[in-house]
C-alpha positions, -999 to 999 in steps of 0.1 A, spaced: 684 -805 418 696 -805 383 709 -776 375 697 -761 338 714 -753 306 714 -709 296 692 -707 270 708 -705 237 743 -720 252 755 -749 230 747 -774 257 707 -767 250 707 -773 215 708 -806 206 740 -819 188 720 -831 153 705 -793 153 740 -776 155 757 -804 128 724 -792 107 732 -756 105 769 -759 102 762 -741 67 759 -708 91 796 -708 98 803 -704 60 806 -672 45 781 -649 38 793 -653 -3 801 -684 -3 761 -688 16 749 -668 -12 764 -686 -40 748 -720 -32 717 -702 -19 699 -696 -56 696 -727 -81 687 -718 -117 659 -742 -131 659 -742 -170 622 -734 -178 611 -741 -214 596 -720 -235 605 -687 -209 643 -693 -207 649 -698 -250 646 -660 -254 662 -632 -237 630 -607 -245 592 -609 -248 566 -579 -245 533 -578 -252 505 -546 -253 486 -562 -227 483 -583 -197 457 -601 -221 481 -610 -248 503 -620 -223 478 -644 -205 472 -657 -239 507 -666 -251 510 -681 -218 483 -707 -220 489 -713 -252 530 -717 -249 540 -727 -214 536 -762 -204 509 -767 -170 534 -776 -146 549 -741 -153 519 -727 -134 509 -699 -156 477 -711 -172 443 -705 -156 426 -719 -125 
C-alpha cells in the first residue's frame, strides 16, 4: 500500500503551488505596500475636490467628462 501524504503537509502541495505563494512569507507591510497599484484616471485624478447638489448633477458631469472606458456613463 502507498501510504498518503497529511493533508496540508508540504509533501501534498505541489511544488509550483508553494513557489507561487512564496509572496506569503513576506511581511505583512511589505504585502501591503505592493498589494494596491494607483491607476492615474483622467479627468477624476486632476482635482483634489468636486461636489455637486445632486446625484443628478453628478451623473451628468460624468457622462459628459469621463471617458467610456472609465465606466461611469449609462448602460
Amino acid at each position: 500500500m502507498k501510504p498518503t501524504a497529511r493533508r496540508g503537509a508540504p509533501e501534498a502541495i505541489p511544488r509550483e503551488w508553494r513557489e507561487e505563494f512564496e509572496a506569503a512569507r513576506r511581511p505583512l507591510s511589505v504585502r501591503m505596500r505592493y498589494a494596491f497599484i494607483h491607476t492615474y484616471k483622467p479627468v477624476l485624478d486632476d482635482a483634489p475636490f468636486r461636489a455637486w447638489d445632486s446625484t443628478a448633477q453628478y451623473r451628468s458631469w460624468c457622462e459628459t467628462n469621463l471617458p467610456d472606458w472609465l465606466g461611469y456613463g449609462h448602460v
